[in-house]
C-alpha positions, -999 to 999 in steps of 0.1 A, spaced: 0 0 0 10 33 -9 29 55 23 37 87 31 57 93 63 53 128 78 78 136 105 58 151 132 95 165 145 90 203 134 53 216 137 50 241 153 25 245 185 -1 264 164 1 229 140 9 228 103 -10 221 72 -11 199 46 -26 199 10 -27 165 -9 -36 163 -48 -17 132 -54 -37 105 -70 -19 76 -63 -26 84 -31 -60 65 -34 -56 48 -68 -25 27 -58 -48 11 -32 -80 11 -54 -57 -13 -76 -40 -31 -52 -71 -41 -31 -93 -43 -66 -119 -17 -53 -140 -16 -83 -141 19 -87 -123 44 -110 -114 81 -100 -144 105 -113 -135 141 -100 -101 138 -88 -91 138 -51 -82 162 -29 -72 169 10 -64 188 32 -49 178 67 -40 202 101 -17 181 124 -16 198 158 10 188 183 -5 181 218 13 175 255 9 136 248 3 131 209 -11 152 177 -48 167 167 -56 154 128 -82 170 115 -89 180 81 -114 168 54 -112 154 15 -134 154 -11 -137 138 -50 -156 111 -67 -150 75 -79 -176 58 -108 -183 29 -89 -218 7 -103 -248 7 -88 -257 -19 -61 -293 -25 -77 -293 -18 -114 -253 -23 -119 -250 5 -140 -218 28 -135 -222 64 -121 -202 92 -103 -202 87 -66 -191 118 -46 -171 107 -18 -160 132 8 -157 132 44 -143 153 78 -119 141 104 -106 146 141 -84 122 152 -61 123 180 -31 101 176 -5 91 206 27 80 202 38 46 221 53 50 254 88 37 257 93 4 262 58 -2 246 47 -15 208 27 5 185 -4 -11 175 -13 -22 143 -37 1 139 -14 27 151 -7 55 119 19 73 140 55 57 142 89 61 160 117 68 134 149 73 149 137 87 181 117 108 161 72 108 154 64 101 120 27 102 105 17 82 80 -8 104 59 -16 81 29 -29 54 49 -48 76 73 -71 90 39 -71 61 24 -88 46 56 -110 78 61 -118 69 23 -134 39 32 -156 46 61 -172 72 39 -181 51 15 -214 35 16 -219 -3 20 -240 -5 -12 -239 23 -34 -271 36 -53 -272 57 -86 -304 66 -68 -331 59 -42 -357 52 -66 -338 26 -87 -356 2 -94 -328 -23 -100 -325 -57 -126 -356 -81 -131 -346 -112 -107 -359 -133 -138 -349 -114 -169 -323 -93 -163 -333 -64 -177 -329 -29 -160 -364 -19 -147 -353 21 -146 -346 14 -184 -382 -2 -193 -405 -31 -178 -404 -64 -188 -435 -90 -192 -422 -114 -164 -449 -124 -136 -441 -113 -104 -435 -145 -77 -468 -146 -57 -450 -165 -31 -457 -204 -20 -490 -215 -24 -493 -231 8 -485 -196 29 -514 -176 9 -539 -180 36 -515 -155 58 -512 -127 29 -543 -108 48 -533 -115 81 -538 -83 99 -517 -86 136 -529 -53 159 
């Protein structure tokens, strides 16, 4: 995965701020983790990183768009994606490991951020689970195939199992 190391070293108390427009910053995972999604509007973000007594403030926000397809109707459309952040990261204490999780490293003796993988995972919680194109799409004909925002298709819709169609007008109060 891609990484960008930021040493933390320098900032100054009031925090510094950083401007990303790199793409590769969220394609090179795209690719490597086959997200099946292409870069629409291209990315941008911006970060603050604000040292504190025991670690440093991130906050910032990013915005672009990817052409992902549609979780009903599988057609491909622009997705905006864009999200906010505040994030406190600590450094590990000496003696003690970082965790996994842990974006913020010790390089010789000295913090180091790493910025790429922080978006990239900021660019996956905004996503949604199961993008739409819209809320009204109607989606693909379970029996046909064909694309029901497109045009209607002569299929019969399932009525069910016979033997249950006694508790169709069951009304429970």
């Amino acid at each position: 995965m891609t990484e960008l190391w930021i040493s933390l070293q320098d900032i100054p108390a009031e925090g510094r701020e950083f401007h990303f427009t790199d793409q590769s910053l969220w394609t090179g995972p795209m690719d490597e983790f086959r997200v099946p999604a292409k870069v629409g509007r291209e990315f941008e973000a911006r970060m603050l990183i604000v040292p504190q007594d025991d670690g440093f403030l991130i906050s910032g926000e990013f915005s672009g768009s990817v052409r992902v397809p549609c979780g009903r109707c599988i057609e491909d459309f622009e997705l905006p994606v864009e999200g906010d952040f505040d994030n406190f990261e600590e450094p590990a204490r000496e003696g003690e490991e970082l965790e996994d999780e842990s974006r913020l490293r010790m390089n010789a003796g000295q913090p180091e951020f790493d910025a790429a993988g922080f978006l990239w995972e900021q660019f996956l919680l905004a996503l949604p689970e199961a993008p739409l194109c819209s809320e009204d799409c109607k989606g693909l004909c379970p029996k046909c195939g064909i694309n029901r925002n497109q045009g209607s298709c002569a299929c019969v819709p399932d009525e069910g199992d016979p033997r249950l169609a006694v508790l169709r007008n069951l009304k429970l109060s």
